[in-house]
C-alpha positions as CSV (number, residue, x, y, z in Angstrom):
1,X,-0.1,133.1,65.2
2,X,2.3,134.4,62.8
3,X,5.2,132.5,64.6
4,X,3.2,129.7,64.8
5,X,3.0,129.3,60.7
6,X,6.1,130.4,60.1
7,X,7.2,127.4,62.1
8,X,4.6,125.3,60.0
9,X,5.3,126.7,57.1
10,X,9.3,126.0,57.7
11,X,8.7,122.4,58.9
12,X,6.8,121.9,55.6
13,X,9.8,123.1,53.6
14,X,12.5,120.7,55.7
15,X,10.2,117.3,55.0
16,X,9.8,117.9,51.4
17,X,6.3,119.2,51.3
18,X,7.4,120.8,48.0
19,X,7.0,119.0,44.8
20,X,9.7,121.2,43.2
21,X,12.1,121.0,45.8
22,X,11.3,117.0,45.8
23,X,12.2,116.6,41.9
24,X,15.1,118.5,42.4
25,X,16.2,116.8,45.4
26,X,15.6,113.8,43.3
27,X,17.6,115.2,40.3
28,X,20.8,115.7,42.3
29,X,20.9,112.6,44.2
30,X,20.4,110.8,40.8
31,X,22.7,113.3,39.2
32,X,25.3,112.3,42.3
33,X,25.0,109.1,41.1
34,X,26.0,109.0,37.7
35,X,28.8,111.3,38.8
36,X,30.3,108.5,40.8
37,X,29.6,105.2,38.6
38,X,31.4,108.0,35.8
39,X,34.4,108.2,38.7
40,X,34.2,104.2,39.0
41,X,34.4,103.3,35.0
42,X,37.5,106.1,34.9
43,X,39.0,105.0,37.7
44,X,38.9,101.7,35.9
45,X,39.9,103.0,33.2
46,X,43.2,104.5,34.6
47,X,44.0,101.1,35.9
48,X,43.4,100.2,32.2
49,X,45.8,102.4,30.9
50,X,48.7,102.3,33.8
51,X,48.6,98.3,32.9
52,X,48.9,99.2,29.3
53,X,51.6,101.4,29.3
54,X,53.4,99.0,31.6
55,X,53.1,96.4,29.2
56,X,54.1,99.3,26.2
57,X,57.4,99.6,28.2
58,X,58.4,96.5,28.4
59,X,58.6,96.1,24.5
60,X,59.4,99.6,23.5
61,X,60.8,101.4,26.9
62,X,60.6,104.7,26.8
63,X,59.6,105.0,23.1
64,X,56.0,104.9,23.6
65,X,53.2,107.2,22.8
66,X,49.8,108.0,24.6
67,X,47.9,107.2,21.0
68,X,49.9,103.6,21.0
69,X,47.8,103.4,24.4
70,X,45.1,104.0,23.2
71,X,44.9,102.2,20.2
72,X,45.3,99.1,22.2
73,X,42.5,100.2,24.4
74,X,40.5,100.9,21.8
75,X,40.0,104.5,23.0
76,X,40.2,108.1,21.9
77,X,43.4,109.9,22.1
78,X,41.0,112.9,23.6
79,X,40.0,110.6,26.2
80,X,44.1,109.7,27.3
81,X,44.7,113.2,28.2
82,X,41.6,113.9,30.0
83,X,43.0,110.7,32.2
84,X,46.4,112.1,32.3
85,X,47.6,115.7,30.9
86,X,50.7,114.3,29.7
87,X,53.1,110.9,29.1
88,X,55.4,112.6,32.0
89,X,52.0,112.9,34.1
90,X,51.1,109.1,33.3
91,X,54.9,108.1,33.9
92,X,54.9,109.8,36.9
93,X,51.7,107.4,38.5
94,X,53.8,104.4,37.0
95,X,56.3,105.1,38.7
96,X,54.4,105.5,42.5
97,X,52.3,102.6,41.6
98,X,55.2,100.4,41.0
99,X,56.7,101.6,43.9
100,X,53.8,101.5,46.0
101,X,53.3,97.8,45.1
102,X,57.0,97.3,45.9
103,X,56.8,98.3,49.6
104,X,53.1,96.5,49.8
105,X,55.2,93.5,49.0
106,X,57.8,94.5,51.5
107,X,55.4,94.7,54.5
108,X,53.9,91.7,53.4
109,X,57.0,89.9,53.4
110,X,58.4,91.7,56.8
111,X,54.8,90.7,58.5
112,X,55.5,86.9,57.2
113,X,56.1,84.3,59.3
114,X,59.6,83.2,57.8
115,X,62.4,83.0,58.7
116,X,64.6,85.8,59.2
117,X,67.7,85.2,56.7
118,X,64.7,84.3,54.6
119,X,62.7,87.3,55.0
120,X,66.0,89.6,54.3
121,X,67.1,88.0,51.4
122,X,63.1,88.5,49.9
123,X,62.8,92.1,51.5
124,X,66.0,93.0,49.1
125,X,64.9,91.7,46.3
126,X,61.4,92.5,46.4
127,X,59.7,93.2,43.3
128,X,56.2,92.4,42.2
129,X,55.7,90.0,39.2
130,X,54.6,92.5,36.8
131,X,57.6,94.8,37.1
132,X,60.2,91.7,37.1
133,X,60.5,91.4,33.4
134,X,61.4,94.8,32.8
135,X,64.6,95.9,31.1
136,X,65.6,99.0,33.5
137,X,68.0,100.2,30.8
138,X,65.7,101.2,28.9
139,X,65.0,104.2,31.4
140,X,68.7,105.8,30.0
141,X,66.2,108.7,28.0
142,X,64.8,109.4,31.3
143,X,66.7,111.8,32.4
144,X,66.8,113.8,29.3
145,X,62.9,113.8,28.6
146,X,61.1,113.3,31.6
147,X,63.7,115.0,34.4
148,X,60.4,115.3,36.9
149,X,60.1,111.7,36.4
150,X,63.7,111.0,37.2
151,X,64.0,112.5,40.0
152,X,61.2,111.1,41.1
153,X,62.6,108.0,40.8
154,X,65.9,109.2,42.2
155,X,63.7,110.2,45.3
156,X,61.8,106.8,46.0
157,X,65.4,104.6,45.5
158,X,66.8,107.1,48.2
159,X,63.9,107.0,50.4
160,X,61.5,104.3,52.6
161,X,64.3,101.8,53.6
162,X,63.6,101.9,57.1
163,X,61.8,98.9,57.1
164,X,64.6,96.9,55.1
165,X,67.4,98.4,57.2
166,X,65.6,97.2,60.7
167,X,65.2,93.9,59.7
168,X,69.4,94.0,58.5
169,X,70.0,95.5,61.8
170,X,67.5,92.3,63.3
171,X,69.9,90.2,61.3
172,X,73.0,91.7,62.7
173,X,71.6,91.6,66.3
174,X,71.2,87.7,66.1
175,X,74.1,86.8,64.5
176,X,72.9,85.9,61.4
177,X,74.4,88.1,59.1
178,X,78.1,89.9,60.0
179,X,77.6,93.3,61.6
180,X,78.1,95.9,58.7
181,X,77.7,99.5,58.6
182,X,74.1,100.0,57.9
């Protein structure tokens, strides 16, 4: 008998026979999701800012501040760092964002149905629309205040051209372009 309610008394527990244990099953999966529209509106928000500090660089390069962010956002400076500990932090996702979007245009360009001379000559010069009008000499303070951040972009110019150097060796394989030393 004893093993019998212990069973009953255990399958009451699992269904939720509880009220308690029902409200507070309730409580977390409404707690679980506030915590992820929260995670939506800052991922959002970190789009927000990225875009905003692009947009800061272009007219100021490097000379910038997290509180010029976020007066244009309309958001307190409090707020900035708890999106990114530091300018160097928020430079540093600029930096793989841009790039990221750089090879994104790459593949799409490589996956394209163009021609081949065509699809080198875009595969080299690939850069998406928003990073096009930017003055890269203004990135000359770089490696004096932000050295993480240079290297880092020392590292992504250095690395992923595999995909740019297959399609030059295509090129050189059909006679469209004069075989080089790749």
């Amino acid at each position: 008998l004893t093993d019998r309610n212990t069973a009953a008394e255990r399958e009451k527990r699992e269904n939720g026979a509880n009220p308690l244990r029902k409200r507070l099953h309730h409580t977390i999966m409404e707690t679980r999701k506030i915590l992820l529209v929260s995670k939506a509106i800052m991922d959002e928000l970190r789009i927000d800012v990225l875009n905003e500090a692009l947009s800061l660089f272009r007219e100021k390069g490097l000379k910038f501040t997290m509180q010029d962010i976020a007066g244009r956002l309309h958001i307190a400076k409090k707020t900035m760092y708890k999106l990114f500990a530091s300018k160097e932090e928020l430079l540093l996702e600029l930096l793989d964002d841009g790039y990221e979007k750089i090879h994104a245009e790459k593949r799409r360009i490589i996956e394209s149905d163009l021609p081949l001379l065509e699809k080198i000559e875009k595969v080299i010069i690939a850069m998406p629309a928003q990073y096009e009008v930017l003055d890269f000499r203004q990135l000359d303070d770089l490696y004096v205040k932000y050295p993480t951040v240079a290297k880092a972009l020392s590292d992504h110019l250095k690395n992923d051209w595999d995909p740019t150097i297959a399609l030059l060796r295509e090129g050189i394989k059909e006679g469209i372009i004069r075989d080089i030393n790749i």
